[in-house]
N, C-alpha and C positions, 0 to 999 in steps of 0.2 A: 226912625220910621222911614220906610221904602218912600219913594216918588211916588205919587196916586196922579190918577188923571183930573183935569177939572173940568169936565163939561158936564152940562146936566142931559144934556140929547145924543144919543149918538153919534146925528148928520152934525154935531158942532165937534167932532173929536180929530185934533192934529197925529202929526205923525208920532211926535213927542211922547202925546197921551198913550200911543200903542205901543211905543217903544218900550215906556215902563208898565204896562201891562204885560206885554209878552216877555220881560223879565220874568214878573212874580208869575205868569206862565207854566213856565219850563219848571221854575223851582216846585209849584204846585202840582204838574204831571210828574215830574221826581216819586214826589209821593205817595203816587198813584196804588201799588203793590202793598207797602200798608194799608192802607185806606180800604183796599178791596178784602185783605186775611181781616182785616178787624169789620169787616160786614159780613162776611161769612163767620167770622165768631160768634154773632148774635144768633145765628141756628143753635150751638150748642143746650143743650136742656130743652128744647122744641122737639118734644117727642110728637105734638100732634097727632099723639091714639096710633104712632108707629112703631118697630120693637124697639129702634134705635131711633138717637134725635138727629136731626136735619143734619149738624154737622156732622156727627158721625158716619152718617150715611153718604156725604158729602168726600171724606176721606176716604171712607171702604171704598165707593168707586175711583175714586183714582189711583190707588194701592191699586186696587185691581185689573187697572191700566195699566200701571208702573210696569208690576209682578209680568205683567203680558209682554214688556219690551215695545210699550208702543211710544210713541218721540215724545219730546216734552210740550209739545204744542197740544196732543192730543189727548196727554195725563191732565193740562191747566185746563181742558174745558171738562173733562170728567171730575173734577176738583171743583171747578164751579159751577158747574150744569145748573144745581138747582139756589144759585145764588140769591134768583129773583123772588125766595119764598116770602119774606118779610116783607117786600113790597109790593108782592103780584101776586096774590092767594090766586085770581083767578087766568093770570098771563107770563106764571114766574119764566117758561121758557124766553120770553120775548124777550124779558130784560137781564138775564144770561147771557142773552147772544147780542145785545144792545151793547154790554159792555166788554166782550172779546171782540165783537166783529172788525174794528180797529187794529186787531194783533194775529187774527186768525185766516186760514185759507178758506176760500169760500163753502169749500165742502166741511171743514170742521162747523163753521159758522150754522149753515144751515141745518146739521143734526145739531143743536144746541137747541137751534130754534123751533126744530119738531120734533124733539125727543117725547117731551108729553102727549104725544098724540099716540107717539112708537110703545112707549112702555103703558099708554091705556091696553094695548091688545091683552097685556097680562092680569087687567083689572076691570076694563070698563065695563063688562055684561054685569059683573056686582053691582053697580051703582045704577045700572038703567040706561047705557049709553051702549053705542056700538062698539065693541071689541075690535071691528076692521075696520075703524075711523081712517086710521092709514093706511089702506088699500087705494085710497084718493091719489096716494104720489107713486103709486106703483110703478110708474115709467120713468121718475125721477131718478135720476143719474145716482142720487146720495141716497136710493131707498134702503141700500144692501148695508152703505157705513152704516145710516141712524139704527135699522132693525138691528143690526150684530152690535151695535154700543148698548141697546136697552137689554139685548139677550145675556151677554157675557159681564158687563159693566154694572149698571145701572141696578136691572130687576134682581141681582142675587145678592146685592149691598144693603142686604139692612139683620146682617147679622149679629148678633149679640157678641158671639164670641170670635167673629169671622176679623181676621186679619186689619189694622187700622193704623198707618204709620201715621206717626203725628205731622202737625204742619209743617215744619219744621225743613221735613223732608222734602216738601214741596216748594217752601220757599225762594229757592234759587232758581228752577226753571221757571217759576210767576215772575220772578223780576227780571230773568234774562227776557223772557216771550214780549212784559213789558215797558221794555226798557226803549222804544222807537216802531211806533203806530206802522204796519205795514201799506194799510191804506186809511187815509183823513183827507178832509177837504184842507185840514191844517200843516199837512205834512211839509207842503215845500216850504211855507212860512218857517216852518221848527227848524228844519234842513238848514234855510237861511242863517236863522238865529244864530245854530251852533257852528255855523263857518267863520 
């Protein structure tokens, strides 16, 4: 069994305590790239009244990406876009981009996080909502990425028979993108760690 720290308060915690914490740390953000494909596999069979299920649909936009020659930082957020479905029925972009924002440029980051608003233009007058909810960031630097990600990416991925490489293929740009946080409040600590 690893070192555990022994205080029961935080403000009682030595440096000792943090040292073997931020051991089992590192070894825990390691693992990070599994942990995130085996959350996005619980979309699978989540058709939620769609043609295809969440994963599915999750795949086709990144294939869709790939097939385009966009980088791999831009295929692993069209790959996760709608990671957040399981846990954010009503906010999944947030926690999408909650969990790239750490690995991604600020401009991927931010079409992650208002992708949902971008790809309501294709859907929201059905349900009783404004279609130009996104007209709001119109002078937004990233209005042109998020619209062309739900145009080309996003809104044409939910085909049945449409193109769907497995994970498999994705696997390696998700672990290279998270293999060292680009921005954390943690980062120089890690930095530390691994010198």
């Amino acid at each position: 069994m690893a070192h555990r720290a022994t205080f029961v308060r935080m403000q009682d915690s030595t440096r000792e305590d943090w040292q073997a914490i931020s051991g089992e740390f590192v070894h825990f953000a390691g693992g990070l790239p599994e942990r995130v494909m085996a959350h996005l596999k619980l979309l699978e069979g989540d058709y939620g009244g769609f043609p295809v299920d969440r994963y599915t649909h999750s795949l086709q936009t990144a294939t869709r990406a790939l097939r385009d020659g966009r980088d791999d930082e831009y295929v692993v957020c069209a790959l996760l876009h709608d990671i957040g479905d399981t846990l954010g029925a009503f906010n999944h972009p947030d926690i999408a981009a909650a969990i790239l924002q750490p690995f991604v440029s600020e401009e991927n980051h931010w079409m992650v996080k208002h992708h949902g608003i971008f790809q309501g233009h294709y859907f929201f007058h059905h349900i009783g909502l404004d279609r130009d909810l996104r007209e709001q960031f119109r002078t937004h630097p990233h209005f042109d990425r998020t619209a062309e990600f739900c145009e080309l990416y996003d809104n044409p991925a939910f085909d049945p028979k449409g193109e769907t490489l497995p994970i498999g293929e994705f696997e390696p740009m998700l672990r290279r993108l998270m293999a060292q946080p680009r921005q954390s409040i943690y980062k120089k600590a890690l930095t530390a760690e691994a010198a």
